[in-house]
C-alpha positions in Angstrom: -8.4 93.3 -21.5 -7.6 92.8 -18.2 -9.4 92.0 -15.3 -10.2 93.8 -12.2 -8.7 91.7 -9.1 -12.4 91.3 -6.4 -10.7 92.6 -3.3 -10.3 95.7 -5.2 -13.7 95.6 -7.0 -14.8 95.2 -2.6 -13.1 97.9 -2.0 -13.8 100.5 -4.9 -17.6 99.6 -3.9 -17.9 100.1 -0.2 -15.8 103.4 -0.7 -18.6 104.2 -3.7 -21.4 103.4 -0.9 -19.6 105.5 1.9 -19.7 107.9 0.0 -23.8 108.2 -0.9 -24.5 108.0 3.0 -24.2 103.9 2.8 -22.8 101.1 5.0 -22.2 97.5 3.6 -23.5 95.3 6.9 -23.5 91.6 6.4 -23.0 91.8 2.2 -25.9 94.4 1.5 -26.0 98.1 1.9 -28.3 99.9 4.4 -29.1 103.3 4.5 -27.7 104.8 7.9 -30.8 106.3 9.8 -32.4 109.2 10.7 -35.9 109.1 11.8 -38.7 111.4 10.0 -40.7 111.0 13.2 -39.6 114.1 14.8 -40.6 116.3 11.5 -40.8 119.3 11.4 -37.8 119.0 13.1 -34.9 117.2 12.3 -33.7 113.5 14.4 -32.1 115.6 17.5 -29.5 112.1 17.2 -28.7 112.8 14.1 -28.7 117.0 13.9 -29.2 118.2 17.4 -27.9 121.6 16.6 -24.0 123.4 16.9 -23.4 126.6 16.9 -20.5 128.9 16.1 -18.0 129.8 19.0 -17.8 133.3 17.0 -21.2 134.4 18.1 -22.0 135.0 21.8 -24.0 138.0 23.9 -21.2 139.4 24.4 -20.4 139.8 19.8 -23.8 139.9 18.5 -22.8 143.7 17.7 -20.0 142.9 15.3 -21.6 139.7 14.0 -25.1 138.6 13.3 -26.9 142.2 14.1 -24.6 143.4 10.9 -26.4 143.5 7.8 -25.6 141.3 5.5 -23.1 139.0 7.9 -24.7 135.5 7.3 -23.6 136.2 4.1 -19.8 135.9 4.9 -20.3 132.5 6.8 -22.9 130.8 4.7 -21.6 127.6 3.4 -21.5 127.3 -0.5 -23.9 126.0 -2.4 -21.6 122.6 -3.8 -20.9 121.8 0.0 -24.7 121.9 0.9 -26.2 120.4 -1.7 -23.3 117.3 -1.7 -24.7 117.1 1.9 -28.3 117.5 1.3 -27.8 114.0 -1.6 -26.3 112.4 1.4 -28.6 113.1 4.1 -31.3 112.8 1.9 -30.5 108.6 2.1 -29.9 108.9 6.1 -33.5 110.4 6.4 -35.0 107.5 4.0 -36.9 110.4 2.1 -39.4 108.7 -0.9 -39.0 112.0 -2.4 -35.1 112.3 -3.4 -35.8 115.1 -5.5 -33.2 117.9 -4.0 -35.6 120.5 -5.1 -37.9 119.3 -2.2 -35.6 120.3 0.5 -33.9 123.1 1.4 -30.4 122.1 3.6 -31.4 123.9 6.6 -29.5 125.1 9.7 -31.3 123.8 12.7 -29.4 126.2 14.6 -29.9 129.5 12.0 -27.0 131.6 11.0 -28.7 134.4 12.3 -28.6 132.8 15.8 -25.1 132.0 15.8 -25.4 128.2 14.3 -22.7 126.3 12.9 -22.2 127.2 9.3 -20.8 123.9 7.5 -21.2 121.1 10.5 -23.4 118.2 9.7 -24.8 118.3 13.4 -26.6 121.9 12.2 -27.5 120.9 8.8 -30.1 118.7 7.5 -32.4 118.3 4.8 -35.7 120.2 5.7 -38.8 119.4 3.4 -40.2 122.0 1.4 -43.6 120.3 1.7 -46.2 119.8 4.7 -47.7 122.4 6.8 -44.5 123.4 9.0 -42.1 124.0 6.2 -38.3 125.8 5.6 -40.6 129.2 4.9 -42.1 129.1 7.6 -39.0 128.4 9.8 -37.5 131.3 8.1 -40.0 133.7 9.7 -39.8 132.3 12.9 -35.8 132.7 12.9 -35.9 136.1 11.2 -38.1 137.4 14.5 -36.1 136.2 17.1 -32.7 137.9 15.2 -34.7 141.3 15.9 -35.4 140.6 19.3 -31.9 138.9 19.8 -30.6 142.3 18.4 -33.1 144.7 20.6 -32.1 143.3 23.3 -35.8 142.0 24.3 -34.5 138.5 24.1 -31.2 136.4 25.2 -29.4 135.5 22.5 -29.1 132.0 24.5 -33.1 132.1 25.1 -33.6 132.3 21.0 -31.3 129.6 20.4 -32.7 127.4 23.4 -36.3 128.0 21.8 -35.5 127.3 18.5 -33.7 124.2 18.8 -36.1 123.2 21.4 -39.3 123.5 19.0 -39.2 125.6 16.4 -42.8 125.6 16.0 -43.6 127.1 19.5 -40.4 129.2 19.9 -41.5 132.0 19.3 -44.7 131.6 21.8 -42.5 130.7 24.1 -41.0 133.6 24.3 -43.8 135.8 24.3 -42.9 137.1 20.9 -46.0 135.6 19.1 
């Protein structure tokens, strides 16, 4: 049997560490951080929202007022939960059950957020009082009034990333 040579045992473990969301700092491993102080919103320095070029005022028309177009822009499933595993460590979650969380766009599709970038992604809890369900009502009322023209398309995305909570008060919509 031979044996494994240690700079190569090093290596094959700080890549395996990288790889859950982990950096090796003076010989131990330490969660890179993302603060659950800012819940029910994500860190803004760690997801502080993107969104997609595709989607402005000026193509809400051909893009998120169609029926049925988050659908061809919605990440898959493998990418989001691979992502959800790893931010789950960044947050410092207890709870690293992935059922728990739903990998959330800060930014919604139906506002125009980024689809796959880790700035508009994180791991929202399904728990508490403020939770992914309830965000999804909020972001599904300012799509209709994005798309009936009572609201910017700019304004709903300001107020969302702003607070979600109070977005849609601040708006009037409420």
């Amino acid at each position: 049997m031979s044996r494994i040579r240690r700079p190569l045992v090093t290596s094959l473990s700080a890549f395996a560490l990288a790889v859950a969301g982990l950096t090796i700092t003076t010989g131990t491993a330490h969660a890179q951080s993302c603060s659950q102080a800012y819940l029910p919103l994500p860190d803004p320095s760690c997801q502080p929202g993107d969104f997609n070029p595709d989607v402005t005022q000026s193509t809400i028309d051909s893009t998120i007022c169609v029926s049925g177009w988050t659908a061809t822009v919605r990440p898959s499933s493998s990418y989001t939960t691979a992502l959800k595993k790893k931010q789950i460590v960044e947050y410092g979650y207890t709870d690293t059950s992935t059922s728990d969380y739903e990998e959330d766009h800060f930014v919604p599709l139906e506002l125009g957020g980024a689809p796959k970038s880790e700035l508009n992604l994180w791991p929202e809890p399904e728990y508490g009082t403020k939770t992914a369900a309830n965000k999804d009502t909020v972001e599904n009322k300012l799509k209709k009034a994005v798309c009936a023209g009572t609201v910017t398309l700019a304004d709903a995305q300001d107020a969302i990333v702003t607070d979600w909570t109070t977005a849609l008060s601040s708006l009037g919509l409420s």
